[in-house]
C-alpha positions as CSV (number, residue, x, y, z in Angstrom):
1,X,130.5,51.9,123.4
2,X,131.0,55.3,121.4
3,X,128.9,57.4,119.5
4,X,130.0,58.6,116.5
5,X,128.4,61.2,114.0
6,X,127.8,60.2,110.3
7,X,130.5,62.3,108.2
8,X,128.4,62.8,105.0
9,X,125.2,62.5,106.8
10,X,123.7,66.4,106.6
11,X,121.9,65.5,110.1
12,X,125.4,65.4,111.3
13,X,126.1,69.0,109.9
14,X,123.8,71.0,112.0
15,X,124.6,68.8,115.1
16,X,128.3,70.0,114.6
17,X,126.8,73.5,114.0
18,X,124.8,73.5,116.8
19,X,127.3,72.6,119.4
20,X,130.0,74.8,117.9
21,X,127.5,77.9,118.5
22,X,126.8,76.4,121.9
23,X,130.6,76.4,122.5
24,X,130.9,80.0,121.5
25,X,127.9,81.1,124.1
26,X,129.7,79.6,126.9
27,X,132.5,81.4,126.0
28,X,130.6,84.9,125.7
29,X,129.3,84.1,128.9
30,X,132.5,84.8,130.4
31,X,133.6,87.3,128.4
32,X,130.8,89.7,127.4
33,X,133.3,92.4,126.4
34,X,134.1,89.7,123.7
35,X,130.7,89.3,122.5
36,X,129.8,92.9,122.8
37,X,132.8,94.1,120.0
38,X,132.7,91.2,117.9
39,X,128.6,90.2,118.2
40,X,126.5,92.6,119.4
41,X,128.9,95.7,117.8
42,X,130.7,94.1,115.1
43,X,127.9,91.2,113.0
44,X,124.6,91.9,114.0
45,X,124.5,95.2,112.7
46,X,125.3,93.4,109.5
47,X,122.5,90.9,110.4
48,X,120.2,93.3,111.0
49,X,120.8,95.4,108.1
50,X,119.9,92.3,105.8
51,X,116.7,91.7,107.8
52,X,115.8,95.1,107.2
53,X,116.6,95.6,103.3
54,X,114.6,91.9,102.9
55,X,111.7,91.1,104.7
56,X,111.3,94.2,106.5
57,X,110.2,95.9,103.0
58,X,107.5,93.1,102.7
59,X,104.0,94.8,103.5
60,X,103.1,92.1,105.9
61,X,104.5,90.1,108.7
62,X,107.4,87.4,107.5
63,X,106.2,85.4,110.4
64,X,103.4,84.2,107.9
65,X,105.6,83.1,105.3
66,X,107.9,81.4,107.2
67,X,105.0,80.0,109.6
68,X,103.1,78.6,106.2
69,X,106.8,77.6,105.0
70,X,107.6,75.0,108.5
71,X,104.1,73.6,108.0
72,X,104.7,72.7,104.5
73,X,107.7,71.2,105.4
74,X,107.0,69.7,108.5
75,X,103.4,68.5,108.4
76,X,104.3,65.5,105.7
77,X,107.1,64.3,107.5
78,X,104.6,64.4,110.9
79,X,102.1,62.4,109.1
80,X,104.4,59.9,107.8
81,X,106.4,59.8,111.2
82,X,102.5,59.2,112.5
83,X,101.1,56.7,109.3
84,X,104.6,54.4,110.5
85,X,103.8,54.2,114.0
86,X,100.6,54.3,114.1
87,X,98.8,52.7,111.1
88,X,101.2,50.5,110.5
89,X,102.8,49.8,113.8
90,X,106.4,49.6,112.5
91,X,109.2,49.9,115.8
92,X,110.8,53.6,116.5
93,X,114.3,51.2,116.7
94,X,116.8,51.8,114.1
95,X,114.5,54.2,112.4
96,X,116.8,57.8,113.2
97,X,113.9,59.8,114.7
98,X,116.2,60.6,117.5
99,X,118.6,61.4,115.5
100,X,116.8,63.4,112.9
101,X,114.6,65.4,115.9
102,X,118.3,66.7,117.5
103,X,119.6,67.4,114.0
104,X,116.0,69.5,113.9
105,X,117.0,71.2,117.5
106,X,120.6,71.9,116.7
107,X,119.8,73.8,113.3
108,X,117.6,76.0,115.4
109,X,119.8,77.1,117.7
110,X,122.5,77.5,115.6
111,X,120.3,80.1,113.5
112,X,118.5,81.7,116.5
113,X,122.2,82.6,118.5
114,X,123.8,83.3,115.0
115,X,121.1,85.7,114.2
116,X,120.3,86.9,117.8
117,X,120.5,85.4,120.7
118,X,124.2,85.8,121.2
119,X,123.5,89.5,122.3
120,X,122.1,87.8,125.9
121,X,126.1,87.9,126.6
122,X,126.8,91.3,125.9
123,X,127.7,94.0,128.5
124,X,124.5,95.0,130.4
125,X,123.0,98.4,129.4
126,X,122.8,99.7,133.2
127,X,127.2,99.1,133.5
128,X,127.8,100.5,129.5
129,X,125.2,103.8,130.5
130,X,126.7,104.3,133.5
131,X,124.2,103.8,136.4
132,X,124.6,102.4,139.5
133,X,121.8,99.2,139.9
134,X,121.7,97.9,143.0
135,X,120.4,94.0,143.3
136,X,117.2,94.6,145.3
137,X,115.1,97.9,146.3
138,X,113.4,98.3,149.8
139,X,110.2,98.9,150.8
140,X,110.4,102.7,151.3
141,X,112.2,102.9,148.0
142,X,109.9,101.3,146.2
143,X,106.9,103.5,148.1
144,X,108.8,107.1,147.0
145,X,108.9,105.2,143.6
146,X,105.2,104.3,143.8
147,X,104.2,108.1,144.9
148,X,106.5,109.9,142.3
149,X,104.5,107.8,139.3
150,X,101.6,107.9,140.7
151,X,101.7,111.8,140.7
152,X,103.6,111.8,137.4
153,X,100.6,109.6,135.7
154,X,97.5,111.8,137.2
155,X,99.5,115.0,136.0
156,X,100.3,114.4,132.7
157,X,97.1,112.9,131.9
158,X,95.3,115.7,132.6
159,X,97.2,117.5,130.3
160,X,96.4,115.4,127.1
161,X,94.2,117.3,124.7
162,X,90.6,116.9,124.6
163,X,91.0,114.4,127.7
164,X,88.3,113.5,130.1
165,X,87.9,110.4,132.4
166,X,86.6,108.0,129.8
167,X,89.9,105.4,128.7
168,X,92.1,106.9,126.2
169,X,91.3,105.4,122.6
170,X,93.1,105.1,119.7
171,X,92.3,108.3,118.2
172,X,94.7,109.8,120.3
173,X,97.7,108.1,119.1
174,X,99.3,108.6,115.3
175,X,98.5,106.8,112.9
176,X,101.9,106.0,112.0
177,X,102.9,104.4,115.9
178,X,105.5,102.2,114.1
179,X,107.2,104.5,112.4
180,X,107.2,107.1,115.2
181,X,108.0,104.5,118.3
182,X,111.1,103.6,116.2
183,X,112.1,107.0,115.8
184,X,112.1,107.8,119.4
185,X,113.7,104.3,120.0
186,X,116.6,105.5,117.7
187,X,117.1,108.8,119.4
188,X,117.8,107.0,122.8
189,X,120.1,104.1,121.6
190,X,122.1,107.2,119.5
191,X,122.1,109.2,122.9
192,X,123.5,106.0,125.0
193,X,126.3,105.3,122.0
194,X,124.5,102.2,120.4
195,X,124.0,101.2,116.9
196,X,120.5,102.2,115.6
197,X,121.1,101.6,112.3
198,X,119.0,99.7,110.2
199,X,114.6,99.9,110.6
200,X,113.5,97.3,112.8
201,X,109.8,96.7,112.0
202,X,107.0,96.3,114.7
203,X,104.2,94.3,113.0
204,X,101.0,94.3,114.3
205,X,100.1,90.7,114.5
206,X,96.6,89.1,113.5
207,X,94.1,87.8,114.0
208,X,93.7,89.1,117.1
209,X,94.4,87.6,120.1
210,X,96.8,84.9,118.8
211,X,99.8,86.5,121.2
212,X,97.3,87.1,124.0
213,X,96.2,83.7,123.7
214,X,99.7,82.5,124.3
215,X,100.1,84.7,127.4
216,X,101.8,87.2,125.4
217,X,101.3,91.1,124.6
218,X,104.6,91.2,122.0
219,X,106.8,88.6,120.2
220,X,110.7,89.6,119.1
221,X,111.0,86.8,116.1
222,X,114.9,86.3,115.4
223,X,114.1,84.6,112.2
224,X,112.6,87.0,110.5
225,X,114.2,90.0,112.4
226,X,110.8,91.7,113.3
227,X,109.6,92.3,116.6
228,X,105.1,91.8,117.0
229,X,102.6,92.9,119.3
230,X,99.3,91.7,119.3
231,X,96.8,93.7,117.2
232,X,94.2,93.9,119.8
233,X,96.2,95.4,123.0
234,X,94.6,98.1,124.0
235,X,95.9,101.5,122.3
236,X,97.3,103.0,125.5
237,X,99.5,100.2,126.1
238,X,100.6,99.6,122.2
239,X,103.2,102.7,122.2
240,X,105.3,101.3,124.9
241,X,104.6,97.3,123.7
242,X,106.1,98.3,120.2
243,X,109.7,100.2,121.5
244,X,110.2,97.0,123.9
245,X,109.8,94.5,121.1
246,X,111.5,96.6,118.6
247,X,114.6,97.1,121.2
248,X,114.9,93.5,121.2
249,X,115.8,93.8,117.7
250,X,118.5,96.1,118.2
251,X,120.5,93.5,119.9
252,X,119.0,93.5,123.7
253,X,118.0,90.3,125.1
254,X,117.2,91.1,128.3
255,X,113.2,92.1,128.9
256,X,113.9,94.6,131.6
257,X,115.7,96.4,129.3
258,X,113.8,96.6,126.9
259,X,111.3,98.0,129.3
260,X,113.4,100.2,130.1
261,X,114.2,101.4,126.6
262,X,110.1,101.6,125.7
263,X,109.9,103.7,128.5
264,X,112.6,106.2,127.7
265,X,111.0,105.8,124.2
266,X,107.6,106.7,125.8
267,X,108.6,109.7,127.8
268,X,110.9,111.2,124.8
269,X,107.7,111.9,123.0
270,X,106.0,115.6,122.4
271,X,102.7,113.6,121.9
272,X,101.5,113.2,125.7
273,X,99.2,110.3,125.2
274,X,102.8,108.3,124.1
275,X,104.3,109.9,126.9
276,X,101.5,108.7,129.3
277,X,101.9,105.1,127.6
278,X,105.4,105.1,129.1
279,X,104.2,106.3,132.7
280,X,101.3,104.0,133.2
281,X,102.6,100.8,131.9
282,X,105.9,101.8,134.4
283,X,103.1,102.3,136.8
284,X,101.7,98.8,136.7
285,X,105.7,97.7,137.2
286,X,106.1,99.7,140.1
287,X,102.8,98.7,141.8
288,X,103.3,95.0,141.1
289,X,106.7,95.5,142.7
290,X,104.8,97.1,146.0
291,X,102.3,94.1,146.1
292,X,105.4,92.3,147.5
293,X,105.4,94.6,150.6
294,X,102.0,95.0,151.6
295,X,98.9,93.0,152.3
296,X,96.1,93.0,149.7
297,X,94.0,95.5,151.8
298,X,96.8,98.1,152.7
299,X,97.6,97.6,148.7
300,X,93.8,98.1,147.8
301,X,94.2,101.4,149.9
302,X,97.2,102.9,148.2
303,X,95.7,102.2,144.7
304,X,92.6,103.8,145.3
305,X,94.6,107.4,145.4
306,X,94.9,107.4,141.5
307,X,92.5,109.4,139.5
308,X,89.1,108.3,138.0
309,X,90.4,108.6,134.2
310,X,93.9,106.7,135.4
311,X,91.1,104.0,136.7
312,X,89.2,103.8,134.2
313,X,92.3,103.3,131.8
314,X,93.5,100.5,133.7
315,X,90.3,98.8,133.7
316,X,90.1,99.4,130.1
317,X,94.1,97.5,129.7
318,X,92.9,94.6,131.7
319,X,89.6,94.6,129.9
320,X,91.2,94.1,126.4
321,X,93.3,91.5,128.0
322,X,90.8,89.8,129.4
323,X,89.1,89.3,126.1
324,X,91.9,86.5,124.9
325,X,92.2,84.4,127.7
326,X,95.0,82.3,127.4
327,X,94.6,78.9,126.2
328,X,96.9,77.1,128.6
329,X,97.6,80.0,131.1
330,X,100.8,78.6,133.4
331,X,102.6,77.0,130.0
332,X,103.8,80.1,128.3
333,X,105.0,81.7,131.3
334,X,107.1,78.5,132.8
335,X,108.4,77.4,129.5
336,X,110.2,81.0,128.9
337,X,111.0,81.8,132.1
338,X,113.3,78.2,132.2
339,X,114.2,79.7,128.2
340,X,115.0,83.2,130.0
341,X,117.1,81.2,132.9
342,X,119.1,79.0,130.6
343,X,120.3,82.2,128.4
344,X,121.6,83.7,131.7
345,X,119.1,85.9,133.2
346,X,119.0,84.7,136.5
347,X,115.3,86.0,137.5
348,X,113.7,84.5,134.9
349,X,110.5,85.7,133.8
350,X,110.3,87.9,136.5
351,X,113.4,89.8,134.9
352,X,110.3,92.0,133.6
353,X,110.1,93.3,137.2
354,X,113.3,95.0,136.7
355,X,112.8,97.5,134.6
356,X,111.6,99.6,138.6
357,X,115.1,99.3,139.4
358,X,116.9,100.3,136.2
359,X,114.4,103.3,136.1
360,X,114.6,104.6,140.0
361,X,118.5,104.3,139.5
362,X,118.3,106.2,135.8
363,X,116.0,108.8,137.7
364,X,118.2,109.2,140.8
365,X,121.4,109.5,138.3
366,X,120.1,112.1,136.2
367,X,118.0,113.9,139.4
C-alpha cells in the first residue's frame, strides 16, 4: 500500500514545501560554506531588510498581531475539531486531521528555515573570526577564567558613577537601550566582516513575566523578525539580554554566540554600567561552568570573594527572576534543548555554557 499526496489539494502544497526545505537543511548541513554565501550572506539580508522596513516600523511588538491573528484562525477550527469529537461523538477515521495537522507542521517549518533557521548551517563564528576553540576547558582554566572576571567585575563596578553597594537600577542605563545595544551590536558584526545591515528591533515584551513564566529571559521570533526580552528582567541584566536576542536576528542560531556577541556588545560600551552588564552576566557563565569542578562548599567559598555591591546585584538578578516562577519549570527547557539538538547543536541547551569557551579563546587571541 502507497501513500500518495492529493495534487490540487493545498494541504499537499506545504507538505511538498516542507520537505523540500527539509531537503535543503540536510544539504547545508554538510556544506555550511554553501549555506553561508547563498543563505546567511546572500537572502537573509534581503529577509531581513523587509522585516525591518515592515513590522519593525510598527510601535509595538508584531508578535501581538500575529499572536491575535493564529487565535482567530485557529481557535474555530479547535472548537469545531472539539464540538465533532466530543459533542457529537463523530469517529477521527476518514476525517483528514492527520492530514490537515502535518500540512499545519510543514507550513511552519517551511516559513521558520526560509526566514531563519537555515543560518543554524552556516560556518561557525569562532572558525570565520579566526580563533582557536578548543572542545572542553579544564579545571585550572576555567579557575584563571573565574579569577580574571571576578576581578574585572569588582573593578569596573567601582568605577560606575554615583555607585554604592545598593543593586544597580535602571536609572543608570539610557533610556534608549534598544537603540544603543544595536548600535554596539553593529560595530562588532562590521569589525568581524558580517552584514549589519538592516535595524533589528529588541521589543520589550509585556505583561511582565510572560517569557519568565516560560523559563525564558529573551525570545528571537523568526516570523516577525524581532528579537524580545521580557519587560521585567532586571535592568542590569537587560543590556546584555537585548544584543543576544537581537544577534539572533542577524543570522546566528547558535546561543553561545550570541552570548558571545552581547558580551562584546556589552564591553564595547563608554557607559560602564553596559559594560558591567556584559561582565557579570559572563560572570554567572563562568561560575556555573566552575560548579562542575568543585563541591558546593569549596564553590560557596570562592563566591564569597566578590564584593558587597557585586552581591547584592546578583541577589537583586535572581530576585526579579524569582518573581515569575515558571509555570511548568522542566518543559521549556527539555522541549528546546531536543529543538536546539535537532538543528545541529550538539550540547543542546547547555550550548549557553559555551559562550566561557568562545570568550577565554577570544581573550587569549587578542592577549
Amino acid at each position: 500500500m502507497t501513500f500518495k499526496l492529493p495534487k490540487n489539494d493545498r494541504r499537499s502544497t506545504w507538505i511538498r514545501l516542507g520537505l523540500g526545505a527539509i531537503i535543503i537543511r540536510i544539504i547545508f548541513a554538510f556544506f555550511p560554506q554553501l549555506c553561508e554565501s547563498l543563505y546567511s550572506r546572500g537572502i537573509y539580508p534581503w529577509i531581513r531588510t523587509f522585516f525591518d522596513e515592515t513590522i519593525g516600523r510598527l510601535p509595538f511588538a508584531g508578535i501581538y498581531i500575529l499572536t491575535g491573528v493564529f487565535l482567530l484562525w485557529a481557535l474555530p477550527k479547535i472548537w469545531k475539531f472539539l464540538f465533532s469529537v466530543l459533542i457529537r461523538r463523530q469517529s477521527l477515521r476518514g476525517k483528514g486531521y492527520g492530514f490537515t495537522f502535518l500540512s499545519f507542521c510543514s507550513a511552519v517549518i517551511f516559513w521558520f528555515l526560509l526566514l531563519w533557521g537555515y543560518n543554524y548551517a552556516r560556518i561557525p563564528m569562532a572558525q570565520q573570526i579566526g580563533i582557536n576553540v578548543p572542545e572542553t576547558m579544564t579545571f585550572q582554566e576555567v579557575w584563571d577564567e573565574a579569577q580574571y572576571i571576578t576581578k574585572t567585575c569588582i573593578a569596573l563596578r567601582n568605577k560606575i558613577p554615583n555607585i554604592d553597594t545598593n543593586p544597580i537600577n535602571a536609572s543608570f542605563y539610557p533610556e534608549n537601550l534598544e537603540e544603543e545595544m544595536r548600535t554596539l551590536l553593529k560595530q562588532v558584526l562590521n569589525e568581524y566582516g558580517y552584514d549589519n545591515s538592516g535595524n533589528v528591533r529588541g521589543r520589550f515584551l509585556k505583561p511582565n513575566g510572560i517569557l519568565l513564566r516560560f523559563s525564558s529571559s529573551g525570545l528571537y521570533f523568526p516570523f516577525t523578525g524581532e528579537g524580545h526580552i521580557d519587560n521585567d528582567l532586571h535592568p542590569i541584566t537587560k543590556p546584555f539580554t537585548l544584543a543576544h536576542e537581537m544577534g539572533h536576528g542577524y543570522g546566528f542560531g547558535n546561543e553561545a554566540v550570541c552570548n558571545f556577541l552581547g558580551f562584546l556588545s556589552c564591553i564595547r560600551s563608554k557607559n560602564k554600567a553596559i559594560q558591567y552588564s556584559g561582565y557579570i552576566m559572563y560572570w554567572r557563565y563562568v561560575y556555573g561552568a566552575l560548579m562542575e569542578f568543585m563541591t558546593e562548599e569549596e564553590y560557596l567559598v570562592e563566591r564569597s570573594k566578590i564584593s558587597r555591591g557585586m552581591h547584592n546585584d546578583i541577589e537583586a538578578i535572581y530576585a526579579a527572576q524569582d518573581k515569575h516562577p515558571p509555570f511548568i519549570p522542566f518543559l521549556q527547557p527539555a522541549v528546546y534543548d531536543v529543538f536546539l539538538k535537532v538543528q545541529g547543536i550538539r550540547d543542546g541547551i547547555k550550548s549557553y555554557n559555551k559562550v566561557v569557551i568562545l570568550v577565554s579563546s577570544w581573550r587569549n587571541k587578542n592577549n
